[in-house]
C-alpha positions in Angstrom: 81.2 54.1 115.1 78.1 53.0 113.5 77.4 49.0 112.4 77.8 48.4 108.4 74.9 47.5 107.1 74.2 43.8 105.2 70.8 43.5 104.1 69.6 40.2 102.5 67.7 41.5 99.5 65.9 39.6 97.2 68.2 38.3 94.4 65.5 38.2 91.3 67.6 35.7 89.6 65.6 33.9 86.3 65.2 30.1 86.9 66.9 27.9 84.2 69.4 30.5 83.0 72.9 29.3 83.3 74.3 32.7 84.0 72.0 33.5 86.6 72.1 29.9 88.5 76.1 30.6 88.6 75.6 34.1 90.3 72.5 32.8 92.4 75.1 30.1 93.7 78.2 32.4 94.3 76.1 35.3 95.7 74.6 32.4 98.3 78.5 31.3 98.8 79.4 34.8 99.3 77.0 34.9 101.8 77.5 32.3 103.7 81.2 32.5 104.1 80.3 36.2 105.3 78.4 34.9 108.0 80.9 32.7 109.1 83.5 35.3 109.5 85.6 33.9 106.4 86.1 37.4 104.9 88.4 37.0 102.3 86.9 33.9 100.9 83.4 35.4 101.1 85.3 38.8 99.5 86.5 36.0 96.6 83.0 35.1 95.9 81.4 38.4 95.9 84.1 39.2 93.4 83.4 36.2 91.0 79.7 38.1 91.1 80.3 41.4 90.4 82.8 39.8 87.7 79.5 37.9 86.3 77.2 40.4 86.6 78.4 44.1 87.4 74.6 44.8 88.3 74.4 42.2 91.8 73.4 45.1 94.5 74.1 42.0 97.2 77.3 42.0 96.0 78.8 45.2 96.3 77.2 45.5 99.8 78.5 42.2 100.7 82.4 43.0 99.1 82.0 46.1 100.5 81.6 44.7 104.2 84.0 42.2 104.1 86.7 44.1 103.2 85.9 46.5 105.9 86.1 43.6 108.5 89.2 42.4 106.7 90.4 46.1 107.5 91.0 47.0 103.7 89.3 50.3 104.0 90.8 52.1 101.1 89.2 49.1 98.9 85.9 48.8 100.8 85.9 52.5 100.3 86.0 51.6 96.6 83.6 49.2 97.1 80.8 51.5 98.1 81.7 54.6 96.2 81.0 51.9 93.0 77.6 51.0 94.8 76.2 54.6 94.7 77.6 55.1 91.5 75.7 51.8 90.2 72.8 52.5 92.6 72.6 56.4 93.3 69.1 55.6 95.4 69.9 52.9 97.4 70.2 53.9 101.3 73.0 51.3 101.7 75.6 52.6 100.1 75.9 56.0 100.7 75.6 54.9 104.4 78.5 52.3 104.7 80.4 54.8 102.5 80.0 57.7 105.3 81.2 54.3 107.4 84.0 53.8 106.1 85.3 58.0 105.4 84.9 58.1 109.2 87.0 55.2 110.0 89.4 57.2 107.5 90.0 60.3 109.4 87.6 61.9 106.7 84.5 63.2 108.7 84.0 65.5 105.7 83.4 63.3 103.1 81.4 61.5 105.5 79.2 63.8 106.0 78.2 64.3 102.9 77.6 60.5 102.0 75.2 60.3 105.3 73.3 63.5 104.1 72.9 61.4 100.9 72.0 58.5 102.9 69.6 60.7 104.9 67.9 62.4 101.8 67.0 58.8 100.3 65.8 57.2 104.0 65.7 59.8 106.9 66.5 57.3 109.1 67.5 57.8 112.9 70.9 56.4 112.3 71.5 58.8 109.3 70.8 61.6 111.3 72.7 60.5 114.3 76.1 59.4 111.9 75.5 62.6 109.9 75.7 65.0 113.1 78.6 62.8 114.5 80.6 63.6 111.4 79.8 67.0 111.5 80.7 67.2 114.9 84.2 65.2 114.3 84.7 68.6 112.0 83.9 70.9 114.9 80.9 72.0 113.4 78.4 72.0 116.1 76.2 74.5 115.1 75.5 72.4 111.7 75.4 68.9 113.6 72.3 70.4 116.0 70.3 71.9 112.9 70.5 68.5 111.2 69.3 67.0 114.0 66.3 69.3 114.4 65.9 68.8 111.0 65.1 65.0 111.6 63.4 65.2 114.9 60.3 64.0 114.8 57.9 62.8 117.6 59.3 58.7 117.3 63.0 59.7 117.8 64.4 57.7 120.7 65.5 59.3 123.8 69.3 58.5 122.4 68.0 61.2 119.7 67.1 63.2 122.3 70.2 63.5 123.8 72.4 63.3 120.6 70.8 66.8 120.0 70.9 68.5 123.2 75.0 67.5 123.2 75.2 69.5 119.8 73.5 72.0 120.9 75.6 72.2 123.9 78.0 71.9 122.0 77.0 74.7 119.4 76.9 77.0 123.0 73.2 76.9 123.0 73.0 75.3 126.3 69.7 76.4 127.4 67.9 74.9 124.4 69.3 71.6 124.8 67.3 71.2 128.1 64.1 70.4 127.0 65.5 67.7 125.1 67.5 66.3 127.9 64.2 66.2 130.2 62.1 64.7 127.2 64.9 62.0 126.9 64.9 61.3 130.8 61.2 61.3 130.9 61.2 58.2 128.6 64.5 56.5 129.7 65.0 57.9 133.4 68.1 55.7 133.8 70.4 57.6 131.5 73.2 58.6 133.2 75.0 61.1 130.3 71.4 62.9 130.0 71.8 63.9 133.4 75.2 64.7 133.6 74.7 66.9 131.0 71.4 68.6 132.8 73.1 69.3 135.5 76.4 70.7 133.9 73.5 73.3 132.5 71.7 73.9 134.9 75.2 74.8 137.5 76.6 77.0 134.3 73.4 79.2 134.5 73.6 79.3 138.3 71.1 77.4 139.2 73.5 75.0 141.6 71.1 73.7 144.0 68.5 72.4 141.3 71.6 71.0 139.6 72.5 69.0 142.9 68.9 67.8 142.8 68.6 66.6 139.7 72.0 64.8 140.5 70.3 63.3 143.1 67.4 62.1 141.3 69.5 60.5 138.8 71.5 58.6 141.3 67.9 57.3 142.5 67.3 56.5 138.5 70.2 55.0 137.2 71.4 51.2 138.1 74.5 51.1 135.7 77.5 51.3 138.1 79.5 53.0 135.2 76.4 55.6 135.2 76.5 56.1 138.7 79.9 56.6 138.4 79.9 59.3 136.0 76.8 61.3 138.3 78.9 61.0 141.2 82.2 63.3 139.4 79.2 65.5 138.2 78.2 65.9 142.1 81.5 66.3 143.2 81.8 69.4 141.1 79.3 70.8 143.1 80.0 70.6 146.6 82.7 71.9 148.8 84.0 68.6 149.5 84.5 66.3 146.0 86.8 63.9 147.4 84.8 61.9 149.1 82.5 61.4 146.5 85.7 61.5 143.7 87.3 58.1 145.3 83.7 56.6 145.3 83.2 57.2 141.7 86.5 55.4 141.3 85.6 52.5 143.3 82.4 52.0 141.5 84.4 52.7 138.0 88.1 51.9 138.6 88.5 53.1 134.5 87.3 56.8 135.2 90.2 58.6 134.4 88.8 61.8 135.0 87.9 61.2 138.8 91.7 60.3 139.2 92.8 63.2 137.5 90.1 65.6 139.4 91.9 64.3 142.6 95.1 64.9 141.7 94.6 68.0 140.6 92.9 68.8 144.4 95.8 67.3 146.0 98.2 69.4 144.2 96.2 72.6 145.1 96.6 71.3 148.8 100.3 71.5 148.0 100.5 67.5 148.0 102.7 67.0 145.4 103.7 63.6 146.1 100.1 62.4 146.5 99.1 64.4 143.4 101.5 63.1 141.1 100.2 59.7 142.0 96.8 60.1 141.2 97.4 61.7 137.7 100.0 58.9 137.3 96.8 56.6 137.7 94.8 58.8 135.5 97.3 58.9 132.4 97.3 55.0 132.6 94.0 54.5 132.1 93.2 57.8 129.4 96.0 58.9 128.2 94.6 62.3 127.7 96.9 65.3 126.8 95.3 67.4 129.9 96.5 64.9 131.9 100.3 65.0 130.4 99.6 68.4 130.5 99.1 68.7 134.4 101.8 65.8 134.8 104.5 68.1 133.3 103.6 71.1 135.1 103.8 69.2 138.4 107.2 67.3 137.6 108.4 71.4 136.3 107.6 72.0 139.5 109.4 69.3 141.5 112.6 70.2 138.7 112.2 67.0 137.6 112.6 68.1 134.2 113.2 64.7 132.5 110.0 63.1 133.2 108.3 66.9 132.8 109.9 66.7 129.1 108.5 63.3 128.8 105.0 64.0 129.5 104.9 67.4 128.1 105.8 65.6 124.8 103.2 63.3 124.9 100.5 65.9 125.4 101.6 67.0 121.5 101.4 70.3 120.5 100.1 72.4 123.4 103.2 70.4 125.5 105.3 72.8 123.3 106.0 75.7 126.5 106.4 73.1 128.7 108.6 70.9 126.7 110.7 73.8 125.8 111.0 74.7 130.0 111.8 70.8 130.4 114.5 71.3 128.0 115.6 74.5 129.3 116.4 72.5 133.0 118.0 69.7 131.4 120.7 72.5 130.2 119.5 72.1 126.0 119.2 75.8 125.1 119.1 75.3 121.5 116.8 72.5 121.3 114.7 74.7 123.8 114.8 77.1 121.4 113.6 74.9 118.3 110.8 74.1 121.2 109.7 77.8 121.1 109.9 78.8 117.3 105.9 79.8 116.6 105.0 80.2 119.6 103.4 83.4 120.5 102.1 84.0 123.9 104.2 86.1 126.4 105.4 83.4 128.3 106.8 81.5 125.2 108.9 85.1 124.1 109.9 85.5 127.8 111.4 82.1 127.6 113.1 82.5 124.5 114.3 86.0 125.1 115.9 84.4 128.2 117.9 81.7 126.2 118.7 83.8 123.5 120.3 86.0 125.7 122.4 83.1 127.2 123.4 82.3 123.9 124.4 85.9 123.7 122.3 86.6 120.6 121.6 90.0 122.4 118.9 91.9 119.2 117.0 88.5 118.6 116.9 88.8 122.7 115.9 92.2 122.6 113.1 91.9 120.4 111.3 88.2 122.2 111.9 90.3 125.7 110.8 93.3 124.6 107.3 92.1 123.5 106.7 90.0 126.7 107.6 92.7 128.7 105.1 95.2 126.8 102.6 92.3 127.0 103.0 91.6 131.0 105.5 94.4 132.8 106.7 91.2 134.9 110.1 92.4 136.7 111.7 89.4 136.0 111.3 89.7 132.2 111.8 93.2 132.7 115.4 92.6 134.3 116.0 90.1 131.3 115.1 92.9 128.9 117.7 95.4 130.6 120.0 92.7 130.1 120.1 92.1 126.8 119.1 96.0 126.1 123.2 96.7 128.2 124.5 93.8 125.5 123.6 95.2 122.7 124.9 98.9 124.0 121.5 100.4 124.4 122.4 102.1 127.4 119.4 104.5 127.5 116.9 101.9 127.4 117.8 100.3 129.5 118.5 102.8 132.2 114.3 103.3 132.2 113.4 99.6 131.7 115.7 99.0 135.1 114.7 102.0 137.1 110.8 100.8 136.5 111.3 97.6 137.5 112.9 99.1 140.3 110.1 101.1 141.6 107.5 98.2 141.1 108.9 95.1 142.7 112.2 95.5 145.2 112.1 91.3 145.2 114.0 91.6 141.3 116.6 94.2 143.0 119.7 92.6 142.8 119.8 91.6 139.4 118.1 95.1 138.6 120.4 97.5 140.3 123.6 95.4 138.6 122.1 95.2 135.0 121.5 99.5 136.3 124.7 99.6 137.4 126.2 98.4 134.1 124.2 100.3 132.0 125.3 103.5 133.7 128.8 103.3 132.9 128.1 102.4 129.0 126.7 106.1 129.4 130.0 107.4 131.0 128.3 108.1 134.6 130.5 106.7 136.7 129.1 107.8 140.2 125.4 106.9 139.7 126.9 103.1 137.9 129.4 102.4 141.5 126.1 103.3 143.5 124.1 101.2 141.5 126.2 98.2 141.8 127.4 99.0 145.5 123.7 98.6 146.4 123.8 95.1 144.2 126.2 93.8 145.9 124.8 94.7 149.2 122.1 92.6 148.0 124.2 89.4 147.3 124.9 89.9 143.7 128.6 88.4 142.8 128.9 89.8 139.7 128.7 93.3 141.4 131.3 92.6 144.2 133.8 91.6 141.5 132.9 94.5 139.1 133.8 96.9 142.6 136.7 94.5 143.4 135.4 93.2 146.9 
């Protein structure tokens, strides 16, 4: 977030006029109580100005930023949308305005106060606030033409690199390079310039030269929390990132992401318990929804479905699959299936075609299994999708759904040759159905032994 701006312009107050002397003395008050950090009294005595003399630009800059640091923004928003309207040319306004939309949640609006801003003074920090806004909208192709817009040979190497993360950003990776080099050749000791030149330069294959310029930048930068940060880059291309992972860590205990990256190694490795307690390290110090994300799937994994519910709900919407799996172990079908309503991918209509079918809603099951199944031929779903196809007396169907998972994948037999089994005598063949389910229950199946009478 950028600073607010408070100016101390020249007041052009008239000597001897009574008016004038009043505002002269509450504009100074204003002022001073500002400084001070007495925000509401110095809010007050801006007021008593603007009350005097509606025309006092020191004013509404001043009203403007105190109520900002009182944490009024919908009135400080006020506050400078009646600064540009009384002084459309002044820079300060429209730039505390865009200030105050992004502290909002309104990167729009933003935006187009900073390009206001930016049109009156094209000013780095314009340019910079303008992009970020832009970005905040995911508009990253927009955010890097602005910046080229306002590049010009003085930008500082912060510029530099604000551009070549749009145009990363914008998936124009290879023009942000020369940007990231003119930055580092100016200010070798910034760490996120060359991260971000060797993320490139290892995304266009060039791995080795990515490695070196690692290297260099280890040399270059000082900053423990940059040498952090270069180390997770290098780890990400060698064979062995632990190592270098844990010394990341060490040198940054709050880089989440190194304690995530290991977890997610250790869990690869098939160290659950080891993984799960490095992305319990990572979640406490980012909370970031890939993290709840990876959490859930592990703790799913371990069928320890009530923390895999919780953290699957904290990683918000995209937790929604795993939430409704969570929910599925802990034995609640239908909030499971509340879970599930939207969701479109094959794994989410698997799921659901499952439950519904426990529920015995056998067409609703039909129709969720059936498009997973078209979307994936997985036996299991396909077994599922006999099922329900024998409930709802679709015989026929279900015959050729069950002999093809049949042929494909002997591990989903036993469920397969019963569902068979059953769906041959709901088509009066009562030979093929007792072979069917003889060969089911010589595969374990219980519901086939009772169905002969073993």
């Amino acid at each position: 977030m950028g600073p607010f701006l408070m100016r101390i312009l020249a007041l052009g107050l008239v000597a001897g006029v009574a008016l004038a002397q009043g505002v002269q003395a509450w504009l100074e008050r204003g002022e001073r109580l500002l400084a001070e950090g007495a925000y509401a009294e110095a809010m007050a005595a801006f007021e008593e100005v603007l009350r005097q003399d509606y025309g006092q630009l020191q004013a509404h800059l001043g009203l403007g930023v105190a109520l900002v640091r009182l944490g009024r923004l919908e009135e400080a928003r006020f506050a400078f949308d009646q600064m540009t309207r009384v002084f459309p040319d002044r820079y300060e306004g429209h730039f505390n305005l865009g200030q105050v939309y992004l502290r909002l949640g309104e990167a729009g609006k933003a935006a187009e106060a900073f390009a206001k801003a930016a049109a009156i003074a094209p000013r780095e920090e314009a340019y910079l606030a303008w992009s970020g806004a832009l970005l905040q909208e995911g508009k990253a192709k927009e955010a890097a033409a602005i910046l080229e817009r306002g590049l010009s040979p003085e930008r500082s190497p912060a510029y530099r690199l604000a551009l070549a993360q749009a145009l990363y950003a914008a998936g124009e990776r290879e023009a942000a390079v020369p940007h990231l080099y003119a930055a580092l050749n100016r200010e070798p000791g910034r760490a996120e310039a060359w991260d971000l030149l060797a993320r490139v330069l290892a995304e266009v294959g060039l791995t080795d030269r990515a490695r070196r310029e690692v290297e260099r930048g280890l040399e270059a930068v000082q900053d423990p929390k940059g040498k952090a940060l270069l180390l997770l880059r290098k780890g990400a291309l060698v064979e062995a990132p632990e190592p270098l992972w844990r010394e990341a860590l060490a040198l940054d205990p709050d880089l989440w992401q190194a304690a995530y990256l290991l977890g997610r190694r250790r869990l690869e490795a098939g160290d659950l318990k080891e993984g799960l307690r490095w992305l319990q390290e990572a979640y406490a110090k980012g909370q970031d929804p890939e993290v709840a994300l990876t959490l859930a799937a592990a703790y799913l994994k371990a069928k320890d479905y009530a923390n895999a519910y919780r953290y699957a709900k904290e990683a918000g919407p995209a937790g929604a699959f795993l939430q409704a799996q969570a929910a599925q172990g802990l034995g609640r079908r239908q909030e499971a299936l509340k879970l599930l309503e939207g969701l479109a991918s094959p794994q989410a209509l698997a799921l659901r075609g499952s439950l519904l079918l426990e529920e015995g809603q056998g067409e609703e099951a039909v129709a969720a299994l059936q498009a997973a199944y078209e979307a994936t031929r997985d036996p299991q779903v396909g077994v599922n999708l006999g099922a329900a196809l024998v409930l709802v007396k679709r015989f026929g169907q279900a015959e050729l759904v069950l002999r093809e998972v049949l042929a494909k994948d002997p591990s989903s037999a036993a469920a397969a040759w019963y569902n068979l089994g059953l769906a041959l005598r709901g088509l009066g063949r009562q030979a093929e159905a007792d072979r069917a389910l003889r060969q089911a229950a010589a595969l374990g199946s219980r519901e086939a032994r009772a169905l002969l009478g073993r």
